[in-house]
N, C-alpha and C positions, 0 to 999 in steps of 0.2 A: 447327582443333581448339583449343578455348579451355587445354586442361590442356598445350596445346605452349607457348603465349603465355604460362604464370602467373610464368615470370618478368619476363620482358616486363609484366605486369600491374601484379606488385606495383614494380618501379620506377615505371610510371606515377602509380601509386597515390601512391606517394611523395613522386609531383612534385606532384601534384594538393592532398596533404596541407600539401605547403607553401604553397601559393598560397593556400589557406583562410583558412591560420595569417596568411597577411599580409593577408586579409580582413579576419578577425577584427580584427586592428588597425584597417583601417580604421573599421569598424561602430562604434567605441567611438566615433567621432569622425562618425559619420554626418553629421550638419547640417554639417560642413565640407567634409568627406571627399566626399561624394557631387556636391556641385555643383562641387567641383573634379575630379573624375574626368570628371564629364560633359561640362564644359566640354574638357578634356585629350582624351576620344575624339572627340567629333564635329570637333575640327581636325582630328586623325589622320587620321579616316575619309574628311573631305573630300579629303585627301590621297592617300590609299591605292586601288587601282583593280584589288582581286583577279580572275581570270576566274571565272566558276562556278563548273567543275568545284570548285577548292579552295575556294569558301561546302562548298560539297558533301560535300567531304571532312572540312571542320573541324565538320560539324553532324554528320559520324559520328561523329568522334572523341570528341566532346562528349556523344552518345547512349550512347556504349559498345556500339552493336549492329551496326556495317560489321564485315566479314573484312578480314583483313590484306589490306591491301594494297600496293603500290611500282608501280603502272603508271608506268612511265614520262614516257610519253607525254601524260596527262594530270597529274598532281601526283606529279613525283620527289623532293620534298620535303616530299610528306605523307602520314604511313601512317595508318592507324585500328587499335587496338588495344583488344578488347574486356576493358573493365575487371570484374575479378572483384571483387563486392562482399567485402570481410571478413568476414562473417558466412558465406558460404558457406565462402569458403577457410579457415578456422576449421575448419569442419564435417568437407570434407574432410579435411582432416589428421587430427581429431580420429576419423572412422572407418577412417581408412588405418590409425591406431596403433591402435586395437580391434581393429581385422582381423588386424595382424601379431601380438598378445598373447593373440590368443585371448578376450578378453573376450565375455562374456555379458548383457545385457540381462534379468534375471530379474524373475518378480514374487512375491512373498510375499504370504501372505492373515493376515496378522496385525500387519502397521507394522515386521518386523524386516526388518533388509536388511541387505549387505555395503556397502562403498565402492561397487561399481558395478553395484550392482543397487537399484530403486527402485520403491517400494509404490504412490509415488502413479498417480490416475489421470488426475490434472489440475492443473495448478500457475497460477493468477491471483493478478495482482499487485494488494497492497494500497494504496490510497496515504494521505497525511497529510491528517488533517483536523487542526480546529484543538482538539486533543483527545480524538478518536477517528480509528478508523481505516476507510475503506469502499473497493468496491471496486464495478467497473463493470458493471451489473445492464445485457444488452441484452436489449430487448425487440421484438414486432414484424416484418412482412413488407412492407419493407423494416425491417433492426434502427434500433432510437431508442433511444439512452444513456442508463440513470437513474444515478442514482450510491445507491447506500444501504451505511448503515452494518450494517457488522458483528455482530450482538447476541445472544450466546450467554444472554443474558437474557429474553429474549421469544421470539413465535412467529411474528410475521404478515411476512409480506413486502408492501410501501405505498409508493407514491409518488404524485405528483400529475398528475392527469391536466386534464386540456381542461374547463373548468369550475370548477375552485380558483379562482375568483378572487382569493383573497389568502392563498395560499399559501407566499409568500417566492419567487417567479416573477415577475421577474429578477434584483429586488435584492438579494439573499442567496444561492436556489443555485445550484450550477452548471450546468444543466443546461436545457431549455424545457422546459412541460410535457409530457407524452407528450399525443399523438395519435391516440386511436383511425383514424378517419379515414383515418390514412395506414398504418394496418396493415391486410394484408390475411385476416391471421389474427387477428386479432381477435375474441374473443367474449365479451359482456357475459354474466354469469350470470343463466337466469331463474331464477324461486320456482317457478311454474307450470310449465314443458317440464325444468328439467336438476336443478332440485333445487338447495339453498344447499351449495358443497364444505365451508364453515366451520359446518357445522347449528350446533356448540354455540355459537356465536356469535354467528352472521349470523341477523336477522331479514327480516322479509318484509312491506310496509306493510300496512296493514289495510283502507287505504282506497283504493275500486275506482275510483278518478281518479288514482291515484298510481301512477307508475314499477314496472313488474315490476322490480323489481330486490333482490338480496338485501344487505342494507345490515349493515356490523358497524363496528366501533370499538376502540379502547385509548385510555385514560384514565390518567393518573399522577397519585401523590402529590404531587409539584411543579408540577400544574394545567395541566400542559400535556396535549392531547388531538388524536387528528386521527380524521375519521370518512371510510369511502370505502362504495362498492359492489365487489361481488364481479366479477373478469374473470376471462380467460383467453386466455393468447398464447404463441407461440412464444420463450422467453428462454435465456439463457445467459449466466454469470460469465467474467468475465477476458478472454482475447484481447486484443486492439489495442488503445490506449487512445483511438485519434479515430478508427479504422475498425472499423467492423461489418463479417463475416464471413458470406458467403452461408449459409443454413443452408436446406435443405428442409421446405416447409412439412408436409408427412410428415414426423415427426421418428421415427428409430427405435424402439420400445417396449425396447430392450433396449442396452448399450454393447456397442458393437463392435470387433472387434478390430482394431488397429489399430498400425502401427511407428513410429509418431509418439512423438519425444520429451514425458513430460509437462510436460516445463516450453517447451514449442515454445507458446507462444500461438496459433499455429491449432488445437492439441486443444483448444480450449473450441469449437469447436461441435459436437464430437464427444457434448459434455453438455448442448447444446440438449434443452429437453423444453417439454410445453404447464405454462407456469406457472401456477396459480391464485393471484394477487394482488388488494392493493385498490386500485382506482381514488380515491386521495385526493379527496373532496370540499371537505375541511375542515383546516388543521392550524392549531392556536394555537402560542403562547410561541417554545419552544426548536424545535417542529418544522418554525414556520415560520423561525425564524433559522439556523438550522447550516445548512452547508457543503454536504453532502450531499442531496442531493434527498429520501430515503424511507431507508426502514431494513427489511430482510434477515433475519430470524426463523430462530435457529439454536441454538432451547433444546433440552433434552434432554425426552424424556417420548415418549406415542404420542398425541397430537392428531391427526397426520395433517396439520399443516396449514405445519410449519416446511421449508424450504427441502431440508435435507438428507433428510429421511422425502420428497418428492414427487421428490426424484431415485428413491430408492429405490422407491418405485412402477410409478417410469416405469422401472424396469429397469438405470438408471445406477449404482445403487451394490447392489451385492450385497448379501446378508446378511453375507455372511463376510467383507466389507471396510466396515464400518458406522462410517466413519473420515472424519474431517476433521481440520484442522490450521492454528492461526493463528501468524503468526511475523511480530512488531511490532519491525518495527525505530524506529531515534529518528532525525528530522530537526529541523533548525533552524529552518525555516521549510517554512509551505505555500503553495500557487499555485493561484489556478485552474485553471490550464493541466492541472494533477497534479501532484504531487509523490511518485513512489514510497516507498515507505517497508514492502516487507514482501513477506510470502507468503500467500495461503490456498489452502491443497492438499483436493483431495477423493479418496477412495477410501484415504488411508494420509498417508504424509508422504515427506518429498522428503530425504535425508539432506546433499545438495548445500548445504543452505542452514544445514549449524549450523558452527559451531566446529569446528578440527580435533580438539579434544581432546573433543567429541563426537560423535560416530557411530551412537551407539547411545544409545536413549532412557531412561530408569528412569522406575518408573511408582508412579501412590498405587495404594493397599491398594482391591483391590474389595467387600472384608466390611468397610472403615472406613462406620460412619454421622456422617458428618460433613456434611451439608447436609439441603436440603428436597428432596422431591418434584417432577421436571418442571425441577430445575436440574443443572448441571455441578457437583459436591461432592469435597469434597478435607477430610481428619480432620488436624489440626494437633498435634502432638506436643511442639514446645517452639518459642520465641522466643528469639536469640540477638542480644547486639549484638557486633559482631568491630571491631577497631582498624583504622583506614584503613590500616595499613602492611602490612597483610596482604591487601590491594587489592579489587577490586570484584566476584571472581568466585566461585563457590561453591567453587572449587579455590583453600584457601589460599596465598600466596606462600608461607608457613613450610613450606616440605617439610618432611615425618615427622613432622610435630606437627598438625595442624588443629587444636589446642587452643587455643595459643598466640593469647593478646590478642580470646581469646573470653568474652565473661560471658552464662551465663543467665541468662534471669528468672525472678521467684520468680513464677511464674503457672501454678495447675497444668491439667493436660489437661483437664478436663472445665469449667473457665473460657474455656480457649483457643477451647472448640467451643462457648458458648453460643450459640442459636439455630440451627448451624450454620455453614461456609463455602459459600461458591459463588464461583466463579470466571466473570463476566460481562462480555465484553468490551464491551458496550455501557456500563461506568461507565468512565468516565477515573479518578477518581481511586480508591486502595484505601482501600477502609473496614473498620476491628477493632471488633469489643466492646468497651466500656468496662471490661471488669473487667481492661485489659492495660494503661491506662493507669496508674498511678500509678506501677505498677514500672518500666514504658518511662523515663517522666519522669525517676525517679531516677536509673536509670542513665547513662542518657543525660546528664544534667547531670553525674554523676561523671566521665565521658570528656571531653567536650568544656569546658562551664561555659559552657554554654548553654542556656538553657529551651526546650525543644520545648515549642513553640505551632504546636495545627493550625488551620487555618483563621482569622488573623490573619499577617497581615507581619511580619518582623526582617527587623535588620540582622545582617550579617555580612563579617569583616574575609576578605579572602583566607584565612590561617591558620588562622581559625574554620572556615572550611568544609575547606578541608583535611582536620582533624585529628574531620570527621565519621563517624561507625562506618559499616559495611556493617550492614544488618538482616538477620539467616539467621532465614529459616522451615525446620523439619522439620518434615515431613507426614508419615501414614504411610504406608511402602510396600510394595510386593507382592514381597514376597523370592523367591515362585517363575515370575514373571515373569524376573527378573535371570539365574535359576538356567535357565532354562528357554535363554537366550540364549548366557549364557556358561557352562556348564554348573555341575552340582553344587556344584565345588570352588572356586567363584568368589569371589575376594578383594575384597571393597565399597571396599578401599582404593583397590583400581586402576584401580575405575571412575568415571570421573567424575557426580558428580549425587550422589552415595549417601553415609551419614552416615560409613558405617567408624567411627574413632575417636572419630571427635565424640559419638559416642554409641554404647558398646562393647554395650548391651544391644538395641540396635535399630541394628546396622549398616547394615541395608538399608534404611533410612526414607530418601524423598528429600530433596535440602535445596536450596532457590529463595535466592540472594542478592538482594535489594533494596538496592541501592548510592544514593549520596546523588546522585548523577545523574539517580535517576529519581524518587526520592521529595522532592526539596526544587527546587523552581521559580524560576527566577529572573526577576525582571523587569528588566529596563535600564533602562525610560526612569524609575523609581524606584529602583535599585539597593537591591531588595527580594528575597528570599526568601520564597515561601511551599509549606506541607507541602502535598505532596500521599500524605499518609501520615496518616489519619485517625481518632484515637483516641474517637470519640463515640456510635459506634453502642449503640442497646438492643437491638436482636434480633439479627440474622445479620450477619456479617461477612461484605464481598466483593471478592474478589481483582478487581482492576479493573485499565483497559489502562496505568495508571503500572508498574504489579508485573510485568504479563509483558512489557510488552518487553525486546527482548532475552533471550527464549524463544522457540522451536519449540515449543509445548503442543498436545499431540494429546488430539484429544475423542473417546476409544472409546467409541462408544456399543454395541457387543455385546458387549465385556466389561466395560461400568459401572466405566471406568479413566480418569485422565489421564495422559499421558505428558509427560514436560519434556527439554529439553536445551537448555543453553545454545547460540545462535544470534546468526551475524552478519545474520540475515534483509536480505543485500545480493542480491534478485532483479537489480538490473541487473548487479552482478558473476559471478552464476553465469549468465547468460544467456551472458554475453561469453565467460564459461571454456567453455564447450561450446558454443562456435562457433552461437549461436541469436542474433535481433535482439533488442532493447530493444523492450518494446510501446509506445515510444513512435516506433520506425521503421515507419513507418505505406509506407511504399514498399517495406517487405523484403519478396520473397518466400520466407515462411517455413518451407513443407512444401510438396511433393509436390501434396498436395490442393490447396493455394491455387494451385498454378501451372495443375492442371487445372480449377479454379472461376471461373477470369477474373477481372476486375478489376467484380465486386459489392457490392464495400462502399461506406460512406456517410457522407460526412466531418462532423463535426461542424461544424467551420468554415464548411460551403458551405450545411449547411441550418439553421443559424442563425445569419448574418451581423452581426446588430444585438442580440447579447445583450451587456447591459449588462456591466461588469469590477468591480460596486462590492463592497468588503470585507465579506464577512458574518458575521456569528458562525458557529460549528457546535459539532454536540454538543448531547446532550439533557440535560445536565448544567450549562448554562453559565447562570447571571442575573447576573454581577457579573466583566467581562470588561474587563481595562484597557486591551486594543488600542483606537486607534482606528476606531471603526466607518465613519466616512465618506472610508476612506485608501482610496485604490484599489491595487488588489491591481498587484503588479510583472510586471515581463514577464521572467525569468531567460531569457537565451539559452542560459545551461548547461542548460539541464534543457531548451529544447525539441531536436526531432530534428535532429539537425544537414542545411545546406542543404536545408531544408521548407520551403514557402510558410507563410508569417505572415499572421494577422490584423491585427498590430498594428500596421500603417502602416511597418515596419525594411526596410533593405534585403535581400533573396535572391540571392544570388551564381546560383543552379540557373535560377530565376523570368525572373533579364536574360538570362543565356548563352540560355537557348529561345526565348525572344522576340527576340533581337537581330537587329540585321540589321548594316549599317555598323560601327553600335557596339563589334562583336564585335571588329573588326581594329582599332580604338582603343583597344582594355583593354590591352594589350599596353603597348603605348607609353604609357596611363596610369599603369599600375602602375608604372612607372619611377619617376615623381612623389611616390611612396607615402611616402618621407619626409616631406616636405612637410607632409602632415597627421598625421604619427607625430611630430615637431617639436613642432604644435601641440598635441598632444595632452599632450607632456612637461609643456608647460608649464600644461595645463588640468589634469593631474592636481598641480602645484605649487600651482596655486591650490586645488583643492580641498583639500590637506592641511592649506592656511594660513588653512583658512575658520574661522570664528567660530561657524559654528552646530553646534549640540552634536548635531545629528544626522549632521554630518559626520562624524564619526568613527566608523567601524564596526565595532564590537565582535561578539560571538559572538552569533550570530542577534538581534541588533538593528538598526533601523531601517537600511538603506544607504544613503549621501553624499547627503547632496540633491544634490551635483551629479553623482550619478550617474543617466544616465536610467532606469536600470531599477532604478526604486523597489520596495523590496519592505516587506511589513507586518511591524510590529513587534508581535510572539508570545512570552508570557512563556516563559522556557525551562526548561527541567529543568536544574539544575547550571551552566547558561553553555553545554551543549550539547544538551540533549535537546528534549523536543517540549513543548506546550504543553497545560493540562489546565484544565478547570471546578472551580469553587471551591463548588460547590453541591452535591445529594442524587446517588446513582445514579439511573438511569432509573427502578425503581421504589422509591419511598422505603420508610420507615421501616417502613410494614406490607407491603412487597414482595409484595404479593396478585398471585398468579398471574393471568394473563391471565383465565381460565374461571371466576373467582367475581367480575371486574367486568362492570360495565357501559360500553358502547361510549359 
C-alpha cells in the first residue's frame, strides 16, 4: 500500500533530491564533468561483479514501480520503495484538508467567486513572446502544436500549414508547419459540398481549374498580411506544453461535467471542439518574423467566426458564462523551449492567480460608450501621475490618504475618449490620443525633470528612474456590479481596484496602475530606455499588452463589461500550491482521465527532431528590434522539466540511469570524485568573472556570460525587469478598420 510507504517515500525523495542537487553541479561543468565520470564508472564497473537478482532490484528501485520488498534470500540489502511523485502528494494533502474543513468546490455563473470556489472552466498557460503573449493552439488526430498569439483585437484564428513556403518555417517560429496529412480529422472547407464558415469573408475562385477551396485573408496598416484557405480539425488551448492530450475524434457538442481541477492541464481536452481555422498560405513582414507560429482571434462582436463564440457553438461556453480572462505576467527573457509567463482562463476567471489583496474583481461601467463597434471598450474618466514613493500598485503606500503625491491632469473626459479606448492584447505597446500629450509632458517634467519622449531613446541615471511617477488610469465603473458582490453598504475604500477617495464624486470608478516597470523599456546592450507609453495616436486609444500586465482582466462578453484585479498571474506557482504538475511536466500524470487514456500523447521533440533554434523576432508590432536576430536562442535548464530527456545534446541523469547497465554500479563510486570537477568549476566561474568581455557580466535580463553555456538572448526590458515590446503601430494601425470592411 503505497499511503503505508509515504513516509518512506518522501525520505527517499529526499535522498534522491539531493543527489540531483549534486547533479546539477556537475552539468554546469558537463565537458569536464562527464568524461571524467565516465572514465571513474567504467573502472568501477569492471571491478564490481553484482549478481542479478540485485541489477534487478536496483532497476525497481530506480522505476519507483517494485513492492516493498527485504527477501532475504535474494537481496537483504535492497528494498524497492515506490516513490510518490510531489505533485500527487501535494494533491493529496491538499484534499485530505478540504475534506476535514468542509470545503466546497462551487461554481458561479457570473465570474464572482469566494477563496475556494472557482468560475473558470478552464485554465491554459500563457507564455512570453518577445512582446506579446500566445498560447498553445493543438490541433489534429493525432494533436500537432501551433503556437498563436493572443488577440483581443481581431477575429480569425491562422497558422501555417504544409505549403507556406516562406512562411518563417524554421527560421523564426517555433513550431513546423501543421500537416494536414498526418491529421486524421482533418477537413479542408469546400465552396461547392459545406459552404465558406467565414461567408463575410472567405471567397470562392471563380475559375473552374482552380482549387474548391474557400480562400480569405487580413491585411494591416503596417503592410503586413497573411492569406490561408478555410479548414477544420479537432483543437484545443492549453494542456502540456510538449505533449498533446488524446482527445476523441467525436468531440462532445456540449461541456461536460466534470471534477477536474480547472487549472489541472488535462481539462483542456475537456474544451476540444471541431475548429474552423486558416490554413496559412501566405504570411509577409511581422507575420512571418515573430515568435509564434499564427494568431488566435478573440475580439468582441457576433461574426461567428472568433475562437470564443465557436466554443460557444460547440456547446463549451454557455450563455450565462460568456467569459474569458487574460492575466500577463512579466519575464525577463523568452525561450523557445517556452517561457510561461501567464494565464488564459475560459468560462470565468481563476481567483487563484491574483494578488492576495485581490479576490474580487471591479469592473467598467456597461452604459460607458467608450470604444468602437466588434472591440473590448473601456470610458476613461481622468489621468493621474502618483509619486514613486507611493509605490507601483493601485493600492497607495500612503494609507488613508490615496491623495497624497497624486496630480491630475488637466485633460478633460471627453478628450480622454477621442475616437474611443479598446483594450487589444494583440498590441504590445499602449497607445493615447494625442490631446493627452502636452499635459502628461508637463507634468511629468515637473516630477522627475525629465522629458518624456515616446518612441525615441534617453538616457537615464539610476535616480532618474527611481524617482519616476506610477501613471493611474480611472475608468468608469459599474457601482452596481460592486454593490451586487459586496452588498449595498459597500465601502469603495476597502476594496481594492476602486477610486473611493481619489475621486469622492465617482468612488466606484476602477483605477488600473501603469508603473514605470512596464511602460519604460530598457535596453542593456545600449543602456537606453525607451516608452512604451505612447502619446501620438489620432483616432482611438489602445490599451495594449505593456498596461495589462500584471492584471487579471476579464472580457464579459454577456454583460458588455471588463473586470480587472490586480495579479501575480504566476500559473507555475499556483499549479505547485494546489498540488497540480507544471505543464511543462510532460511525464505527470495529471487526472484521473489521463491515467485511464494511456500514454497517447506526442512529443514535440520526437516528431520534429531537426528544427532549427535560430533567434526570431515576434510580434506583429515589431520593425525596428535591437536584439540580435542571428543569436541562437539559449537552452535554460531552469525553465525546462526537471530530469526530461533533452534535445540539446546535455546530459540526463533519468536518460543514463534507464539505459545503463555496468555503468549504474560505477556512479556510485563516481559521484565520490564530484569534487573534483566542482573544484574546477570554482575556478571556471573565477575566470569568468575576471573576463573582459562586456557580455560577461549579467545584468537583469541581459545577454548571459559567454562563458556561460547556456546562452540566452538579449531582450530589451521593461524597467531592468519586465518583458520586451515593439517600437512600431498596434496590429491594426491608425485607421484600425475592422476585419469585415478589408480586403484579404
Amino acid at each position: 500500500d503505497q499511503e503505508d510507504l509515504l513516509e518512506r517515500s518522501i525520505f527517499a525523495q529526499s535522498q534522491t533530491s539531493d543527489v540531483n542537487m549534486m547533479m546539477k553541479l556537475v552539468l554546469r561543468m558537463q565537458h569536464l564533468a562527464i568524461p571524467l565520470l565516465a572514465a571513474l564508472a567504467a573502472v568501477a564497473a569492471s571491478s564490481l561483479d553484482l549478481p542479478q537478482h540485485a541489477k534487478e532490484a536496483s532497476q525497481h528501485a530506480i522505476d519507483g514501480s517494485a513492492a516493498f520488498s527485504t527477501d532475504k534470500q535474494s537481496a537483504p540489502s535492497l528494498i524497492s520503495i515506490p516513490l510518490i511523485p510531489d505533485h500527487v502528494h501535494r494533491r493529496r494533502l491538499l484534499a485530505k484538508h478540504n475534506d476535514q474543513e468542509g470545503h466546497h468546490r462551487g461554481r458561479h455563473l457570473d465570474g464572482v467567486a469566494e477563496a475556494h470556489e472557482y468560475s473558470a472552466d478552464q485554465v491554459g498557460a500563457l507564455y512570453q513572446g518577445y512582446g506579446t503573449h500566445y498560447v498553445d493552439l493543438w490541433c489534429g488526430t493525432p494533436p500537432q502544436r501551433q503556437t498563436v498569439i493572443v488577440d483581443t483585437g481581431s477575429r480569425y484564428t491562422a497558422f501555417p500549414c504544409t505549403g507556406c513556403d516562406d512562411c518563417g518555417v524554421p527560421k523564426y517560429h517555433i513550431d513546423a508547419l501543421f500537416e494536414p496529412k498526418d491529421s486524421s480529422t482533418f477537413h479542408q472547407t469546400s465552396c461547392s459540398e459545406d459552404g465558406c464558415t467565414f461567408a463575410q469573408r472567405s471567397t470562392c475562385p471563380a475559375s473552374a481549374d482552380t482549387l474548391d477551396q474557400c480562400l480569405f485573408g487580413a491585411a494591416y496598416a503596417e503592410k503586413s498580411r497573411w492569406e490561408a484557405y478555410e479548414a477544420v480539425d479537432v483543437c484545443y488551448i492549453g494542456g502540456l506544453h510538449n505533449n498533446g492530450l488524446a482527445v476523441s475524434s467525436s468531440v462532445p457538442t456540449a461541456l461536460q461535467p466534470t471534477d477536474v481541477d480547472d487549472l489541472d492541464p488535462s481539462s483542456a481536452k475537456h474544451m476540444a471542439i471541431h475548429l474552423a481555422f486558416g490554413c496559412q498560405t501566405v504570411a509577409t513582414r511581422l507575420f512571418k518574423t515573430q515568435l509564434a507560429d499564427g494568431i488566435m482571434g478573440m475580439a468582441n462582436g457576433n461574426k461567428g467566426a472568433t475562437y470564443w463564440e465557436q466554443l460557444q457553438r460547440a456547446g463549451k461556453m454557455t450563455d450565462h458564462k460568456l467569459q474569458f480572462a487574460l492575466c500577463f505576467a512579466r519575464k525577463p527573457s523568452a525561450h523557445r523551449e517556452g517561457t510561461e509567463a501567464g494565464a488564459m482562463t475560459i468560462g470565468g476567471s481563476d481567483p487563484r492567480l491574483r494578488n492576495d489583496d485581490y479576490k474580487s474583481m471591479v469592473y467598467s461601467s456597461r452604459a460607458a460608450d467608450g470604444g468602437r463597434a466588434g472591440y473590448f471598450s473601456m470610458r476613461a474618466r481622468a489621468v493621474y501621475l502618483r509619486e514613486s514613493a507611493a509605490g507601483d500598485s493601485a493600492i497607495s503606500k500612503h494609507v488613508g490618504d490615496p491623495t497624497q503625491g497624486v496630480y491630475k491632469l488637466d485633460v478633460s473626459e471627453t478628450k480622454l475618449n477621442s475616437g474611443g479606448i479598446i483594450v487589444d492584447s494583440g498590441t504590445t505597446l499602449t497607445f493615447w490620443h494625442t490631446n493627452l500629450q502636452a499635459s502628461f509632458r508637463k507634468k511629468f517634467k515637473e516630477m522627475t525633470g525629465v522629458t518624456f519622449i515616446d518612441g525615441s531613446p534617453i538616457k537615464l541615471t539610476a535616480q532618474q528612474y527611481q524617482s519616476l511617477p506610477t501613471i493611474i488610469f480611472q475608468f468608469v465603473g459599474d457601482a452596481d456590479a460592486v454593490k451586487a458582490m459586496h452588498g449595498e453598504s459597500a465601502d469603495p475604500n476597502q476594496i481594492p481596484g476602486l477610486a473611493g477617495d481619489l475621486d469622492p464624486d465617482h468612488p466606484f470608478d476602477i483605477i488600473m496602475a501603469f508603473p514605470p516597470s512596464h511602460y519604460m523599456e530598457y535596453y542593456p546592450k545600449d543602456d537606453e530606455y525607451e516608452s512604451a507609453f505612447v502619446l501620438t495616436r489620432n483616432t482611438k486609444s489602445v490599451v495594449g499588452a505593456s498596461m495589462m500586465m500584471g492584471h487579471d482582466i476579464l472580457f464579459d462578453i454577456e454583460n458588455n463589461r471588463i473586470g480587472v484585479a490586480e495579479s501575480h498571474c504566476d500559473l507555475t506557482r499556483t499549479l505547485k500550491d494546489n498540488g497540480l504538475p507544471s505543464v511543462f511536466d510532460d511525464d505527470a500524470t495529471t487526472s484521473q482521465q489521463q491515467q485511464q487514456s494511456g500514454n497517447a500523447s506526442i512529443k514535440i521533440e520526437d516528431e520534429y527532431p531537426d528544427k532549427k533554434k535560430d533567434k526570431p523576432n515576434d510580434g506583429i508590432d515589431n520593425t525596428d528590434k535591437k536584439a540580435d536576430h542571428d543569436q541562437p536562442a539559449g537552452n535554460d535548464p531552469s525553465s525546462a522539466p526537471p530530469n526530461k530527456k533533452k534535445t540539446d545534446g546535455t546530459f540526463d541523469l533519468d536518460d543514463f540511469m534507464a539505459n545503463c547497465d555496468n555503468t549504474c554500479k560505477g556512479i556510485l563510486i563516481g559521484l565520490a570524485a564530484v569534487f573534483i570537477p566542482c573544484f574546477l568549476c570554482c575556478l571556471y566561474r573565477v575566470y569568468c568573472s575576471k573576463s573582459e568581455n562586456p557580455y560577461a557580466q549579467v545584468g537583469t535580463g541581459s545577454v548571459v556570460a559567454a562563458c556561460d553555456p547556456d546562452e540566452e538572448i538579449e531582450l530589451p526590458q521593461m524597467g531592468g525587469n519586465g518583458f520586451s515590446s515593439y517600437r512600431d503601430q498596434p496590429i491594426d494601425d491608425d485607421d484600425y478598420i475592422p476585419d469585415d470592411e478589408m480586403n484579404g
